[in-house]
C-alpha positions as CSV (number, residue, x, y, z in Angstrom):
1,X,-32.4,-51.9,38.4
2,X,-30.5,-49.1,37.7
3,X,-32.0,-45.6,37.0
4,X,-30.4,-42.5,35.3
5,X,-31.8,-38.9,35.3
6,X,-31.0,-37.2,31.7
7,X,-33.7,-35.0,32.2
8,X,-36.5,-33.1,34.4
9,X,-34.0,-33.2,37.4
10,X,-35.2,-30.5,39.3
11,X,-36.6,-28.7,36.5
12,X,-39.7,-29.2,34.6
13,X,-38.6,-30.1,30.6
14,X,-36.3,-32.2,29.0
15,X,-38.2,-35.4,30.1
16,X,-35.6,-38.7,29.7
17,X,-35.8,-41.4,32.4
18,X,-32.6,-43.9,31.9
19,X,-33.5,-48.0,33.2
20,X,-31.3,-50.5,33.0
21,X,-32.5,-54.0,34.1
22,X,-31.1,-57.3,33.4
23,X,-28.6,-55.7,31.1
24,X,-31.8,-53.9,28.9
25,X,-32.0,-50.6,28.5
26,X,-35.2,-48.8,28.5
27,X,-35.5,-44.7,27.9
28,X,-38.9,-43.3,29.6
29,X,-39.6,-40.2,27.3
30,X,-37.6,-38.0,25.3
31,X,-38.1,-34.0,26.1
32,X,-37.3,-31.2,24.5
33,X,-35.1,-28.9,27.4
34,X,-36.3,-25.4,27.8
35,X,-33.8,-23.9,26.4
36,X,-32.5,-23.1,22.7
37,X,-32.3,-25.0,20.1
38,X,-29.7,-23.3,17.9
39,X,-26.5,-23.1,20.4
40,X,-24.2,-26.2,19.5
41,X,-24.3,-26.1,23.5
42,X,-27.6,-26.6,24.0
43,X,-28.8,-30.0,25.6
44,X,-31.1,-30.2,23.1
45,X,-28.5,-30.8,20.6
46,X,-26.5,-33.9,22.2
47,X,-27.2,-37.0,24.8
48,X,-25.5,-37.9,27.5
49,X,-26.0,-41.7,26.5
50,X,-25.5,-43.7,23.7
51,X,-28.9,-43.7,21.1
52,X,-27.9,-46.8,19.6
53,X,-28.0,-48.7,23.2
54,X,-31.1,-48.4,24.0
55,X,-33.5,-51.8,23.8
56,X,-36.8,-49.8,24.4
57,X,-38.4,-46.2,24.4
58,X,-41.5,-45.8,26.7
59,X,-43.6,-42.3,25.7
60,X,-45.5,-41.4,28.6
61,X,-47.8,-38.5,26.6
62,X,-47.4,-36.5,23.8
63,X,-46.4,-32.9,25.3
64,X,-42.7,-31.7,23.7
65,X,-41.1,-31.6,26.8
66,X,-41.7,-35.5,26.9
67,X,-42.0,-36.4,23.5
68,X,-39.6,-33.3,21.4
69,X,-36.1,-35.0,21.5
70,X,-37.5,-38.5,19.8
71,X,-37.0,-38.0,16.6
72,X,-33.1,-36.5,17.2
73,X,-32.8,-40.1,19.3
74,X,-33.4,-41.8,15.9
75,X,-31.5,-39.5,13.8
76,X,-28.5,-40.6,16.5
77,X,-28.9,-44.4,15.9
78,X,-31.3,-45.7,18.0
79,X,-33.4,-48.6,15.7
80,X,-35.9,-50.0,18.1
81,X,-39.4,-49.8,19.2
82,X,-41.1,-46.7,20.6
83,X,-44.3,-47.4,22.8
84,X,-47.1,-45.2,23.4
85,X,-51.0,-45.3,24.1
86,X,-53.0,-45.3,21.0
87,X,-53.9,-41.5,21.6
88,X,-50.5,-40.5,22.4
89,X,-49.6,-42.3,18.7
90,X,-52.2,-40.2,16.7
91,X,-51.5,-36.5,18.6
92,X,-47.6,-36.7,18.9
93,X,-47.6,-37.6,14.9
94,X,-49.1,-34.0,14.6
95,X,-47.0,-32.5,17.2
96,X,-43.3,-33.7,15.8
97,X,-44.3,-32.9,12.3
98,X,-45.2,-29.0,13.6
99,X,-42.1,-29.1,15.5
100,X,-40.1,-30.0,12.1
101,X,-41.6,-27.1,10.2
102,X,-41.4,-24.4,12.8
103,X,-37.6,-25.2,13.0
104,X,-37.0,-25.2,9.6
105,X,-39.3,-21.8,9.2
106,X,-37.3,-20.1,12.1
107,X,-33.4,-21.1,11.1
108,X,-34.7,-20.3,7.5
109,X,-32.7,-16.9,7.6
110,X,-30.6,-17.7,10.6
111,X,-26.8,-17.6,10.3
112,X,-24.6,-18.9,13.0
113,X,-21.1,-18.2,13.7
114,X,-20.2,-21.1,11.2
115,X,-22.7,-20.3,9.0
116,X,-26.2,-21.9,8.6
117,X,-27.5,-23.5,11.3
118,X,-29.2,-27.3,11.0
119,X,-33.1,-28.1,12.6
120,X,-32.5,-30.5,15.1
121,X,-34.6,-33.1,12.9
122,X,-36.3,-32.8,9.4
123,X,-39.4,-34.5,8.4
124,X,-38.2,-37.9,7.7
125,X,-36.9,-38.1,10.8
126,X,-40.4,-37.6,12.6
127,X,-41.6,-40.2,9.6
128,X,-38.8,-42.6,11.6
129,X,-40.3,-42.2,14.4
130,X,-43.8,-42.6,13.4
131,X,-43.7,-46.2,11.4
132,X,-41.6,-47.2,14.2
133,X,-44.5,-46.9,17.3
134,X,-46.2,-49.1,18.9
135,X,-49.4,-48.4,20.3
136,X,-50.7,-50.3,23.5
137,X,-54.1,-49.6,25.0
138,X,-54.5,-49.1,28.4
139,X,-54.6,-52.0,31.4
140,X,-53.3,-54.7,29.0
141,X,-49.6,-56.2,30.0
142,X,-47.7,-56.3,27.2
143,X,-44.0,-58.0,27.3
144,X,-41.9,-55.5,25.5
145,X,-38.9,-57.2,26.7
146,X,-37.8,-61.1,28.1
147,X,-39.8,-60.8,31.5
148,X,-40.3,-56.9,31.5
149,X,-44.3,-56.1,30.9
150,X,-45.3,-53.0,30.5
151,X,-48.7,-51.7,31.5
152,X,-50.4,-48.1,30.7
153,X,-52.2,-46.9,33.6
154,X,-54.6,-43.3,32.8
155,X,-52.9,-40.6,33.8
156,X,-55.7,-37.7,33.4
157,X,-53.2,-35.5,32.5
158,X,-54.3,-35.1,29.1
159,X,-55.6,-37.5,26.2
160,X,-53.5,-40.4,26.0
161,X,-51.3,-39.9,29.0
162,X,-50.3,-42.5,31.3
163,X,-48.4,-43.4,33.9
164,X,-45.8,-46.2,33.0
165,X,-45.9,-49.3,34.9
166,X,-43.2,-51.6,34.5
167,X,-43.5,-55.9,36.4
168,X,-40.1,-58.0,36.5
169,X,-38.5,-60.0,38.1
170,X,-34.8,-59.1,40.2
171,X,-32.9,-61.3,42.1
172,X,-35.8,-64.0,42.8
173,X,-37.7,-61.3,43.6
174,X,-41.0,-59.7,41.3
175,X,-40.9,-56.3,41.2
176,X,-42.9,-53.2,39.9
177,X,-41.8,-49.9,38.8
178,X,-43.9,-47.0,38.5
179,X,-43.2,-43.6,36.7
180,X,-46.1,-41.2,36.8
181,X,-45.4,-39.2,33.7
182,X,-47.5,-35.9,34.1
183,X,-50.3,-36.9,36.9
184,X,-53.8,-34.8,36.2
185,X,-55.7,-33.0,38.5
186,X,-59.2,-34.8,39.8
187,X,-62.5,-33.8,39.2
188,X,-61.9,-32.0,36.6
189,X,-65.3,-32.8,34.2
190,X,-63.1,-33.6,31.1
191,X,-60.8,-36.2,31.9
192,X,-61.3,-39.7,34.2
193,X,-59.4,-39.0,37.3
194,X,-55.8,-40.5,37.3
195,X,-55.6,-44.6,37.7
196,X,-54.8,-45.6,41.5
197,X,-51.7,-48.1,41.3
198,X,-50.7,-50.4,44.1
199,X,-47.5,-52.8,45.1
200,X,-44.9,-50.2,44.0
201,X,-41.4,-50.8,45.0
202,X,-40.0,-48.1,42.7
203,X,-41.7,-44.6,42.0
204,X,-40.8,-41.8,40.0
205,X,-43.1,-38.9,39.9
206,X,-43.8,-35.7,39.2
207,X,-44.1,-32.4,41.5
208,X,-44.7,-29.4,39.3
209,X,-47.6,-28.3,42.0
210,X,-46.6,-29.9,44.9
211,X,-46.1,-27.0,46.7
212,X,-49.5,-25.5,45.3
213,X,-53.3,-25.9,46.1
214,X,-55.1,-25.0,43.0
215,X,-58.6,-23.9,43.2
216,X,-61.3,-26.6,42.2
217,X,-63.3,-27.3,39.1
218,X,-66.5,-25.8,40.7
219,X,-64.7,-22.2,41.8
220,X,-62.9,-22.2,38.1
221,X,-66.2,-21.9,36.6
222,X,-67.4,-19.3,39.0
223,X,-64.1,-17.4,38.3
224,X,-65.0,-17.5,34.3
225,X,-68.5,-16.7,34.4
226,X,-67.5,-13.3,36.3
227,X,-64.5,-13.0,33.9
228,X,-67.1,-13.6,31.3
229,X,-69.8,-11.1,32.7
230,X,-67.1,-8.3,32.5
231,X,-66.2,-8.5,28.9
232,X,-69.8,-8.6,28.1
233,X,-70.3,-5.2,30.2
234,X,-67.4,-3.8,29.2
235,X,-67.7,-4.8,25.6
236,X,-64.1,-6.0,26.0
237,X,-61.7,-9.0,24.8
238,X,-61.0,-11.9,26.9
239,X,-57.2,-13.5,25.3
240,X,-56.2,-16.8,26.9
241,X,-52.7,-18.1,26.3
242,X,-53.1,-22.0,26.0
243,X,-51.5,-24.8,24.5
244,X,-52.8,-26.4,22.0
245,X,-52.6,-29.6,23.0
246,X,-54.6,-30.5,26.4
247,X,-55.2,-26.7,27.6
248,X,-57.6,-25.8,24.8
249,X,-59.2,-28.3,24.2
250,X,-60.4,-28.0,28.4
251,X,-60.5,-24.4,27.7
252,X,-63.2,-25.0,25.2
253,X,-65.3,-27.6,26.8
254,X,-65.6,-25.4,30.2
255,X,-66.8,-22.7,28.1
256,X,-69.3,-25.1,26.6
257,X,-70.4,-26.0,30.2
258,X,-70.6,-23.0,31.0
259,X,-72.9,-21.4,28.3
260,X,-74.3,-24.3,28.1
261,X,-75.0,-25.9,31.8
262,X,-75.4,-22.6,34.0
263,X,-76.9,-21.0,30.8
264,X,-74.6,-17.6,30.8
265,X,-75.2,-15.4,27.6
266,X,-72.0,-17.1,25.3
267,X,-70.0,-15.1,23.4
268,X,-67.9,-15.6,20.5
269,X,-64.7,-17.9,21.2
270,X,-62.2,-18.1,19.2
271,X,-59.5,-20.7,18.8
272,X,-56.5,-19.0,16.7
273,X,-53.8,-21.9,16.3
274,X,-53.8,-24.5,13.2
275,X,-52.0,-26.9,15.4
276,X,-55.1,-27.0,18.4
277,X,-57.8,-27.3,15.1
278,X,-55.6,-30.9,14.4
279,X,-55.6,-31.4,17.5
280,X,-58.7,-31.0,18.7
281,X,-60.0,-33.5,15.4
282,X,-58.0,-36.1,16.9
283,X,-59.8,-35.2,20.2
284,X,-63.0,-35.9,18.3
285,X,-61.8,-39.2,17.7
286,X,-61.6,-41.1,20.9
287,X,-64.6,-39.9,22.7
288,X,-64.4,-43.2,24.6
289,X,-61.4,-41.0,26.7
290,X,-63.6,-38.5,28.5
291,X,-66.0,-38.8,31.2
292,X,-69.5,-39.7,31.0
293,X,-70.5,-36.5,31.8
294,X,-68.4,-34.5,29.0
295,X,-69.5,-36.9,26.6
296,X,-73.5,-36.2,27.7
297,X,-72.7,-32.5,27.3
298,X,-70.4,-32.4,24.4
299,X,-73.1,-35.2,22.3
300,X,-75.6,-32.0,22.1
301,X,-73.8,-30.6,19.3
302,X,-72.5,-31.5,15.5
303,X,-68.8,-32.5,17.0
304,X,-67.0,-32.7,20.3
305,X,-65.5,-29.5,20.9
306,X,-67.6,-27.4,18.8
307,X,-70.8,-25.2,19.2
308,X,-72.5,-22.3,17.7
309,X,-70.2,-19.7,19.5
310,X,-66.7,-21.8,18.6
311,X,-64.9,-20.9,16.1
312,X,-61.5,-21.7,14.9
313,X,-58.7,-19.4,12.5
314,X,-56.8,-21.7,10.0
315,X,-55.5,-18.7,8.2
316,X,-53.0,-15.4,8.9
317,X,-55.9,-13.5,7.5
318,X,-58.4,-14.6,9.9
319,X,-56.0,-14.1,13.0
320,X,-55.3,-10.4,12.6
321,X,-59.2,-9.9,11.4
322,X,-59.6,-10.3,15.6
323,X,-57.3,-7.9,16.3
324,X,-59.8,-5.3,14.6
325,X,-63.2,-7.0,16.0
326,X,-64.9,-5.2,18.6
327,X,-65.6,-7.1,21.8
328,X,-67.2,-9.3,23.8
329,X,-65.1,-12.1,22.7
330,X,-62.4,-14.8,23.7
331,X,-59.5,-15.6,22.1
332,X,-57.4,-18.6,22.7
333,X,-54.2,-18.8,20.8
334,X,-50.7,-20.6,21.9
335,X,-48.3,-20.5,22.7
336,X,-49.1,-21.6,26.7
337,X,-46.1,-19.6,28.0
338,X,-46.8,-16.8,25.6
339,X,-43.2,-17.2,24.4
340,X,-44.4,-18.0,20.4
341,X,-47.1,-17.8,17.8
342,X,-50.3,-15.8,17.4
343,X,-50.7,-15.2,21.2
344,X,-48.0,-12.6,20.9
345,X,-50.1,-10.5,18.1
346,X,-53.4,-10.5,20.2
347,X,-51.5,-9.2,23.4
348,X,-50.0,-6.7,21.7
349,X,-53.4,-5.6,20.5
350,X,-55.0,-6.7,24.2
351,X,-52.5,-5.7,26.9
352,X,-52.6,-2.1,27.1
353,X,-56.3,-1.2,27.4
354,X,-57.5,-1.6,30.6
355,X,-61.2,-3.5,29.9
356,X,-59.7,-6.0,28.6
357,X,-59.0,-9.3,30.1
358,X,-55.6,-11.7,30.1
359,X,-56.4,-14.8,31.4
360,X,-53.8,-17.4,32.6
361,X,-54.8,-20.9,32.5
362,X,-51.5,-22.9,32.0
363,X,-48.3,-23.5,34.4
364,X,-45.8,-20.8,33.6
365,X,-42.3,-21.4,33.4
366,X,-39.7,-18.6,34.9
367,X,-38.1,-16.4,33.0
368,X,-41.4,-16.6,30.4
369,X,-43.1,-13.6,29.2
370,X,-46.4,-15.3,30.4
371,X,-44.7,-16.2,34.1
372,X,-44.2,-11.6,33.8
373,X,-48.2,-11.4,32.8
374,X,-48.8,-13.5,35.6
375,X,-46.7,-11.6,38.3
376,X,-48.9,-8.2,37.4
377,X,-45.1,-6.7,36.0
378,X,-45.7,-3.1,34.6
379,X,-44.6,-3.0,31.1
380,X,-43.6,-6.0,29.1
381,X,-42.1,-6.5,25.6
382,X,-43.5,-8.2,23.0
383,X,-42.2,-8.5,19.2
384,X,-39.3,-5.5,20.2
385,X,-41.6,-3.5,21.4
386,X,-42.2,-2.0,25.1
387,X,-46.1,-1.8,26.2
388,X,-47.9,-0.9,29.3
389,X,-49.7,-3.9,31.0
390,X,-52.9,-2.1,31.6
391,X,-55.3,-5.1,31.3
392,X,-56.8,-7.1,34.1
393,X,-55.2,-10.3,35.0
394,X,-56.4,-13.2,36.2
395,X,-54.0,-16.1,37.1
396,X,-56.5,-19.5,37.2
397,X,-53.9,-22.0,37.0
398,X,-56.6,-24.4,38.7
399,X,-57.4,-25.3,34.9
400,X,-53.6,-26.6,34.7
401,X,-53.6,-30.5,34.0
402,X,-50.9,-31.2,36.8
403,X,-52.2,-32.4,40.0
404,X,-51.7,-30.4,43.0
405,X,-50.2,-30.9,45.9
406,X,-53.8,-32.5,47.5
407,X,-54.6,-34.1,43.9
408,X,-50.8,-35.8,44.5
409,X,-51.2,-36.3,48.5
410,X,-54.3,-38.6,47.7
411,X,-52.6,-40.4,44.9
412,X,-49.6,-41.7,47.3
413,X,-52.2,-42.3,49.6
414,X,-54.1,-44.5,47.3
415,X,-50.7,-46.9,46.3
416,X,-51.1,-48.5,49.8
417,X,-47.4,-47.4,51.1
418,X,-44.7,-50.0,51.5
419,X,-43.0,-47.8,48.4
420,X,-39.2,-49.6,48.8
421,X,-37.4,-46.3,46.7
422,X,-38.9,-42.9,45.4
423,X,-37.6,-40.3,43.2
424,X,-39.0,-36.5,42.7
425,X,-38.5,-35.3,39.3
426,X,-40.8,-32.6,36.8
427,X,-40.6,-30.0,39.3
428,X,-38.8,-26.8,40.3
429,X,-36.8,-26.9,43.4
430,X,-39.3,-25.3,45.8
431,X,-42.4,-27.9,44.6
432,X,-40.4,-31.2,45.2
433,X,-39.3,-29.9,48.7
434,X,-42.8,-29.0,49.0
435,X,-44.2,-32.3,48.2
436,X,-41.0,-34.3,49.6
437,X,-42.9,-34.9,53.2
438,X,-45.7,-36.2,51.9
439,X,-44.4,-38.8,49.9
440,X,-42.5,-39.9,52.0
441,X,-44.9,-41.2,54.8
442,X,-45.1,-44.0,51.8
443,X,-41.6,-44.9,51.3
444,X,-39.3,-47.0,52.8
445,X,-36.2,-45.1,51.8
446,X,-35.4,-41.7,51.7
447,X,-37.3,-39.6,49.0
448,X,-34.5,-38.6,46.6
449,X,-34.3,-35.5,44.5
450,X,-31.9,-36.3,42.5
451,X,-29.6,-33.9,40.6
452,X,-29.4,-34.3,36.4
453,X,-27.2,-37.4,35.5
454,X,-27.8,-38.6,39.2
455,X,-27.4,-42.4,39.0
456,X,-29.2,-44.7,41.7
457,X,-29.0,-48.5,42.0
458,X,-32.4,-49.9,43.3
């Protein structure tokens, strides 16, 4: 086997895992980079491989830095299948058409150097992409290619993730591949914990935490309620940046637990982002994917995800309504990083008055206007404008879906060792030297951290 890094080499986005075994060729993921989308320059607008030779796509989950680039690999040539877990199918659907239409609504008015500037995909691209999945459900082998079988394992990260497990045989020899995708965190209430795997001779996984503890579920909780118990004394707003997809949808059910469960006085939530309110339907729809404790707690009321004290904008109108209500109250509007959408209204409404409460729940990237929030900076700028940063902050990044550096300690622990190769990838420098040790008391070889493009026969 041969594997190629297009992407996530020593950074967190632009997810793209090249294999090449037994002259196939097999893509895992296809991530949006961090970076922008209208510069002829930018990664996002070019490969550094040929579309059209690919035999396979594997999707490990439906997050746009694995998932954002798929329909710009299709609009480049490539004709073939695109696997995913049945979940994964139904939320990235909803994610690449959103994608499509904030593009097009943003380069609407935009004029390059030479003129207008094209979306990197339209709507019948993501339509491409859609008619051409193929949805597997987890544990069953599937053969996807002469003697390669591909196995979804859970992941925990969020619903539908998985880890991609990949059995063949090499040179008289059978042989398993492993990439993790985004690994969850365990214990968490929401999810299953993440699938042990064993007899790997080739790993790739993440490290976005791997230099990190991150509190546990239990201490989260106790962090909210007294977050919770402020704004209610203080008659103040609580605004949580989260994405829409994953981070919400756990913001909203620990809130359920815990006005519901430890019986702390709710107070009106609300969820401003169209695209988590189609998300979170298709959340409703495979209750077989969370625990049997979320699904005894969430089966009290009318839907999963939904209470008395949950209540989700749709419209403009209804968005800058809670800009003018008087607290308590939550808000939880996207974007995760704070870089996009509503969230930027409400903390320009929230930031400068000192009861109120800004609430980090998601991994922030540097350089992001949430990564600033997070760092307690003095005066930030949102929408042209400088503002004071008055309001408390509270960084629980425990709430993120990506395991830790314990949470990824006892998964390499769990494979049983005798790992022949390992690769790092997902991760900013610091995390994968971080985690680096620890892996490899289960490798054979040398951990490798390998730079983008690096190239690595196995």
């Amino acid at each position: 086997m041969r594997i190629t890094f297009h992407g996530a080499a020593r950074q967190v986005t632009g997810s793209a895992h090249l294999l090449e075994i037994g002259g196939h060729r097999i893509l895992l993921d296809c991530g949006l980079f961090d970076s922008d989308r209208v510069s002829p320059d930018s990664p996002n607008r070019h490969f550094s491989f040929d579309p059209r030779s690919l035999d396979a796509v594997i999707v490990s989950h439906a997050h746009n830095d694995h998932i954002g680039r798929l329909p710009c690999l299709t609009r480049a040539g490539y004709a073939g299948p695109i696997y995913t877990t049945k979940a994964t199918g139904d939320i990235l659907n909803v994610m690449l058409r959103d994608s499509a239409r904030i593009q097009r609504e943003d380069l609407r008015n935009f004029q390059g150097d030479n003129g207008p500037v094209e979306p990197l995909f339209e709507l019948h691209d993501v339509e491409w992409v859609v008619d051409h999945l193929r949805r597997l459900p987890y544990e069953l082998p599937a053969e996807i290619l002469p003697g390669i079988y591909l196995t979804y394992k859970d992941a925990g990260h969020i619903l539908g993730s998985a880890m991609v497990q990949l059995d063949y045989r090499e040179h008289d020899r059978d042989r398993r591949f492993v990439f993790t995708g985004d690994l969850g965190r365990r214990n968490t209430g929401l999810l299953p914990d993440p699938t042990v795997v064993k007899n790997i001779d080739i790993l790739v996984s993440e490290s976005t935490y791997g230099g990190k503890e991150l509190d546990p579920n239990e201490k989260l909780i106790k962090q909210l309620h007294a977050i919770v118990a402020r704004a209610t004394r203080l008659q103040s707003k609580i605004v949580i940046p989260a994405f829409s997809l994953g981070r919400t949808q756990r913001m909203v059910y620990c809130l359920q637990e815990l006005f519901t469960v430890h019986k702390v006085r709710p107070i009106p939530v609300y969820v401003d982002s169209p695209l988590a309110l189609r998300l979170t339907d298709i959340h409703r729809e495979h209750p077989d994917a969370y625990t049997p404790q979320a699904r005894k707690l969430m089966d009290r009321d009318p839907q999963y995800f939904g209470a008395d004290f949950v209540h989700f904008c749709g419209s403009w109108d209804e968005s800058r309504r809670l800009n003018h209500m008087s607290g308590p109250m939550i808000v939880i509007a996207s974007s995760g990083m704070c870089e996009a959408g509503r969230i930027k209204h409400h903390l320009k409404h929230a930031v400068e008055d000192p009861d109120n409460a800004i609430v980090i729940v998601s991994y922030q990237a540097e350089k992001t206007l949430g990564r600033r929030i997070a760092e307690g900076v003095e005066e930030i700028e949102i929408m042209d404008q400088w503002l004071d940063l008055n309001a408390a902050v509270y960084v629980l990044d425990g709430f993120s879906g990506h395991a830790d550096r314990n949470d990824l300690a006892w998964w390499y622990e769990q494979t049983g060792g005798n790992i022949e190769h390992a690769f790092l990838v997902h991760g900013e420098p610091a995390s994968m030297d971080a985690i680096r040790p620890t892996l490899q008391k289960f490798v054979t070889n040398e951990v490798v951290i390998p730079e983008p493009l690096g190239s690595f026969e196995v």
